[in-house]
C-alpha positions as CSV (number, residue, x, y, z in Angstrom):
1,X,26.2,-28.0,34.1
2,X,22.9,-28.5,35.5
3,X,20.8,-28.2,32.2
4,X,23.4,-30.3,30.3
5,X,22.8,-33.3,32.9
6,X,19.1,-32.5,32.0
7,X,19.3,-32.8,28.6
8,X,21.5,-35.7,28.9
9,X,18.3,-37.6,31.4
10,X,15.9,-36.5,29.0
11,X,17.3,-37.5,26.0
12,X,18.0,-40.9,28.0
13,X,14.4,-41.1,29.3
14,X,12.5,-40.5,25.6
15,X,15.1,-43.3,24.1
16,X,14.3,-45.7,27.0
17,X,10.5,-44.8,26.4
18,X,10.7,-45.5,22.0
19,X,12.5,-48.7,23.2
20,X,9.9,-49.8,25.4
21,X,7.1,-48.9,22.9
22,X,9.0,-50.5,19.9
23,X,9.7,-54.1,22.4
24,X,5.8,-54.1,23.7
25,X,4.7,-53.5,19.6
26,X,7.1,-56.7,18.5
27,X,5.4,-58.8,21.8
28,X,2.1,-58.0,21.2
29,X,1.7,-57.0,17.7
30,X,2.7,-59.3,14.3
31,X,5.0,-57.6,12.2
32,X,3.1,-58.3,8.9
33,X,-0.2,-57.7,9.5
34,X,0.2,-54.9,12.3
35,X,-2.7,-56.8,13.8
36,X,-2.5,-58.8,17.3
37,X,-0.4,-61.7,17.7
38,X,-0.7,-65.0,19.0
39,X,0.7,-64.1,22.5
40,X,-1.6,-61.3,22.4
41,X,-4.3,-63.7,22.1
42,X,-3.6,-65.8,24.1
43,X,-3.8,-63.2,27.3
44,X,-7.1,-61.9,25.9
45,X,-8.3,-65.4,25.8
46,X,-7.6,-65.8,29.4
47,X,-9.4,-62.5,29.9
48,X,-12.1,-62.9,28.3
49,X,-12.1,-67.1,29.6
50,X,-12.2,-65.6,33.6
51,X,-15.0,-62.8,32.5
52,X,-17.4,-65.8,32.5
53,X,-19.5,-63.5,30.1
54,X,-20.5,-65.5,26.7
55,X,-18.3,-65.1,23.6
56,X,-17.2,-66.6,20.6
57,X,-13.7,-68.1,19.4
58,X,-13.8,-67.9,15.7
59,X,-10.7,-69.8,13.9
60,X,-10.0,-68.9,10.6
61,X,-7.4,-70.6,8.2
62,X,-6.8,-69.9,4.6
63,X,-7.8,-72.9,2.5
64,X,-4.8,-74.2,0.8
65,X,-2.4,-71.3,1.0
66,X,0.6,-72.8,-0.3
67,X,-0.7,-72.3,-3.8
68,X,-1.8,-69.0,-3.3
69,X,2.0,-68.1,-2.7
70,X,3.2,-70.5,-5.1
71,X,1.2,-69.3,-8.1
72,X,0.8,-65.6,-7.3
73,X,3.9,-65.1,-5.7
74,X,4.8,-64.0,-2.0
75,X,4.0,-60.6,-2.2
76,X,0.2,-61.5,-3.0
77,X,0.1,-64.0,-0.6
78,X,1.4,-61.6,2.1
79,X,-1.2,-58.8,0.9
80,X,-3.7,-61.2,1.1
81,X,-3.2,-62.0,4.6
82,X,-2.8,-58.0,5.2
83,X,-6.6,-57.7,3.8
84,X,-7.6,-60.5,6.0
85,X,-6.4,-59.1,8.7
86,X,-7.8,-55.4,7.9
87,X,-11.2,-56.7,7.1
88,X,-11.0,-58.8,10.5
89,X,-10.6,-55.8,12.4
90,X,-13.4,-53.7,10.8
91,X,-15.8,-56.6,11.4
92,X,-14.6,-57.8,15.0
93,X,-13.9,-56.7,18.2
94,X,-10.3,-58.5,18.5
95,X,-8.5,-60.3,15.9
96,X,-5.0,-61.7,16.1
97,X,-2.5,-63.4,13.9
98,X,-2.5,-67.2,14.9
99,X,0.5,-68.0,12.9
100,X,0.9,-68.4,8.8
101,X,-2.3,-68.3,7.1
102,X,-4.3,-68.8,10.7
103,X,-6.1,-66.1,12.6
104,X,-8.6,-65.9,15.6
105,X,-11.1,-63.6,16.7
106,X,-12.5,-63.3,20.4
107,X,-16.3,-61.9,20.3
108,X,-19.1,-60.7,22.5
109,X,-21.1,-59.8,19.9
110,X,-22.7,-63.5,19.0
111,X,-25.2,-61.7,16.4
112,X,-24.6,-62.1,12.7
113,X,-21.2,-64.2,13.0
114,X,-21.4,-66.2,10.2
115,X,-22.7,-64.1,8.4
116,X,-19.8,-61.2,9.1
117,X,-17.3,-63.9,7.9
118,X,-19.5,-64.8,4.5
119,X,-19.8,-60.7,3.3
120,X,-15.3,-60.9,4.1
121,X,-15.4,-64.2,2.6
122,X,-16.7,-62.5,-0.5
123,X,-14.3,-59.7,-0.7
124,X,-11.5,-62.2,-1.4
125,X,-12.0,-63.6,-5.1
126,X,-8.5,-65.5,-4.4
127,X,-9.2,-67.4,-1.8
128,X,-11.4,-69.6,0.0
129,X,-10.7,-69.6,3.9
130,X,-12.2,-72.0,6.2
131,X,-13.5,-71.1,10.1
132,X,-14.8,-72.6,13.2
133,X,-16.8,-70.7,15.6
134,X,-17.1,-72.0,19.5
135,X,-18.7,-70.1,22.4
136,X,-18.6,-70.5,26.2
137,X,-22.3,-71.0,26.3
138,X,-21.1,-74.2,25.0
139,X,-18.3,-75.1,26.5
140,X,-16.7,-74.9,30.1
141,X,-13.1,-74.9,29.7
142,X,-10.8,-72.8,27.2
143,X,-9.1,-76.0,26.1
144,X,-12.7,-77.4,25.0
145,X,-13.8,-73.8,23.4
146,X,-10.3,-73.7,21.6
147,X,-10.2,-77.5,20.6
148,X,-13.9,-77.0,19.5
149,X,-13.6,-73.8,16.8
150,X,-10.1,-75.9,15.5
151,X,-12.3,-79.4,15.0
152,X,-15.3,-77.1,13.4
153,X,-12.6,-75.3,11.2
154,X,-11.0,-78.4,9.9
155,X,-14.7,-79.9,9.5
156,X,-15.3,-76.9,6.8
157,X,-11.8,-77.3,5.4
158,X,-12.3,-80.8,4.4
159,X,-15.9,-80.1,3.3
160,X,-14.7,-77.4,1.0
161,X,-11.8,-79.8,-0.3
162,X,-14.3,-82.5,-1.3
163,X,-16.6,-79.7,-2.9
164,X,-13.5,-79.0,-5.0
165,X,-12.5,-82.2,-6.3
């Protein structure tokens, strides 16, 4: 009787454990990509914010997206973002899935940034994708780092819309 009750905790214990690994992978992780999510980011944000060590916030958005999926189809436009994200992680230290076609990277390294987002930039003959990079060195508050890399991404969006035109 004893080693039935046994098996009957341990069976209980490894479900409860899979269910706790599957809930903390859908809170942490987005589904698509299999890269960091947006919640995730914004605890690492914090993190890194109360380190007071320099880094970078790097935003990254997919110039106009919408006709990516509308001309090549869903499925392209998903893989797409799946080799963002992939190439993101190779290059960076943590990436994360902002939300549709938006991702952000937290960095200590500060060397070669640009650059690092030029060589995945060429990878994708596709696309064109857009990105803002702020660091603490120059600003004091996350809300001014954050606000910073958005206004610098949307500086380059525009900029490459009126190249295009």
């Amino acid at each position: 009787m004893l080693i039935v009750i046994c098996g009957i905790l341990c069976i209980a214990l490894a479900v409860s454990l899979w269910k706790t690994r599957k809930y903390y992978k859908m809170a942490y992780y987005d589904g698509l990509t299999g890269i960091y999510n947006r919640t995730y980011f914004e605890e690492e944000f914090e993190n890194f914010f109360r380190e007071k060590k320099n880094f970078a916030l790097v935003m990254i958005d997919i110039d106009n997206f919408k006709i990516v999926n509308d001309t090549l189809g869903h499925a392209k436009g998903d893989q797409i973002l799946i080799d963002l994200a992939r190439k993101l992680e190779e290059y960076f230290e943590f990436s994360f899935r902002y939300g549709g076609d938006e991702f952000v990277v937290l960095e200590k390294d500060l060397k070669n940034l640009e650059e690092k987002l030029r060589t995945i930039q060429d990878v994708f003959s596709e696309v064109m994708f857009s990105f803002g990079i702020s660091t603490l060195q120059e600003f004091s508050t996350k809300g001014q780092l954050f606000e910073n890399a958005d206004s610098r991404m949307y500086l380059q969006k525009k900029a490459h819309k009126t190249k295009a035109s």
